[in-house]
C-alpha positions in Angstrom: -240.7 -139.5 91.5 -238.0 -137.8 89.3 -234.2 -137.8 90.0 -232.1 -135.2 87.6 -228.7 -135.9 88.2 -226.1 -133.1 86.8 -222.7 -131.4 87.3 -220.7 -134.0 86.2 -217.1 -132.9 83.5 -213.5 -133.4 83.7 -211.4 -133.0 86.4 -207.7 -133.0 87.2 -206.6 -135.2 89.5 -206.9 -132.9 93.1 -209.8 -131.0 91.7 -213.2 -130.7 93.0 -216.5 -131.2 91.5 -220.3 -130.7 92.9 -223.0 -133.1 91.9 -226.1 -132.0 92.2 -229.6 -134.3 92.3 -232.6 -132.3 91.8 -236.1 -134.0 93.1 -239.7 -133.9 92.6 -242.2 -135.9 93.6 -241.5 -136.5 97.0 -240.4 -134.7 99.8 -236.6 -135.1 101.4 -237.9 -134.5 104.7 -239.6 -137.8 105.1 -237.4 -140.0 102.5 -233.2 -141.1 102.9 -231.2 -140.1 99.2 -228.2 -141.5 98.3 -225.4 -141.5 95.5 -224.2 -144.2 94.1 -221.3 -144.5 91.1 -220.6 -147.1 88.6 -217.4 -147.5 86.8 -216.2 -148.7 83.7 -216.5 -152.1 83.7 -217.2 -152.4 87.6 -220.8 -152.7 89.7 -222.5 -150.0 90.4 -221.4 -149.6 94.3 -222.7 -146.7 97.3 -220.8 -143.7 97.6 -222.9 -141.5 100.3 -226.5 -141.2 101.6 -228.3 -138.9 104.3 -231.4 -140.0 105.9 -234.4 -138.2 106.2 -235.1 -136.0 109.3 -231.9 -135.3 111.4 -229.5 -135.7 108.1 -227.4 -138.6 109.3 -224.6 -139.0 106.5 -223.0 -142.2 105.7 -219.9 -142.6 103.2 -218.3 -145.3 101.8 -214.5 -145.7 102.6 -213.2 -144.8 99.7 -214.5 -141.2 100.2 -214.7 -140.5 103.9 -213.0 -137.2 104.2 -212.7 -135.9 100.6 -216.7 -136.1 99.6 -219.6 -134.8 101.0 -223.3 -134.5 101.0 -225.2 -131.6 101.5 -228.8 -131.1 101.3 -231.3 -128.2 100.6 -235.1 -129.5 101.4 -236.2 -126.0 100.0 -234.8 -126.4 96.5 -235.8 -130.5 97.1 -232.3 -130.7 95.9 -229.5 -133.0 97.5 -225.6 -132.2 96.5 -222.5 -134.3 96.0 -219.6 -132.3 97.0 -216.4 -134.6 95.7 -212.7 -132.7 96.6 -209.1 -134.0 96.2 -210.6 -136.0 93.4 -208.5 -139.4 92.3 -208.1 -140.9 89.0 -210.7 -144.0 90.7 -213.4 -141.7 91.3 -214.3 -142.1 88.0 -217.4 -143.2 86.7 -221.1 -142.7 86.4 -222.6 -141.2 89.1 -226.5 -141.4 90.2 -228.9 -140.6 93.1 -230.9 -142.6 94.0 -234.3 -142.9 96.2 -236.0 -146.1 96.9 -236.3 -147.9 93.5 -236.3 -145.2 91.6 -232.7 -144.0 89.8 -231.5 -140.6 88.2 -230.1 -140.7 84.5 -226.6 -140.3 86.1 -223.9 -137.6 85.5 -220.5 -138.7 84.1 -217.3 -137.9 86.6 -213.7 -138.2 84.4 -210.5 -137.6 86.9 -207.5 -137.0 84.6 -204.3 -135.3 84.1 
């Protein structure tokens, strides 16, 4: 199982940014992928997941409304669409699947 996390840069605050988590190894139609971000100094928390089959999506409060998480099982490759970015949306951002983590792409919202 590999997770390649990218997309991440600077942002002004507003802005919009898409993460993207490229897979292999396994197939999205039979396993749930989620995002998860870790700031400076904080624990890493959940920011959005979609379940395998039907797509359910699940977002933390903090981001209900503003992100998204789109998926493409063809290219094995599940996005993190992030608008009307805030300074707190900062931090590390990985995918996840299971117990296995991506590298992580870094998210900086500043003016």
């Amino acid at each position: 199982v590999q997770l390649q996390a990218s997309g991440g840069g600077l942002v002004q605050p507003g802005g919009s940014l898409r993460l993207s988590c490229a897979t292999s190894g396994f197939s999205l139609d039979y396993y749930a992928i989620g995002w998860f971000r870790q700031a400076p100094g904080k624990e890493r928390e959940p920011v959005s997941c979609i379940s395998a089959g039907d797509g359910t999506t699940n977002y933390a409060d903090s981001v209900k409304g503003r992100f998204s998480i789109p998926r493409d099982n063809a290219k094995s490759t599940v996005y993190l669409q992030m608008n009307s970015l805030k300074p707190e949306d900062t931090g590390r951002y990985y995918c996840n699947v299971g117990q296995h983590w991506g590298q992580g792409t870094l998210v900086t919202v500043s003016s």
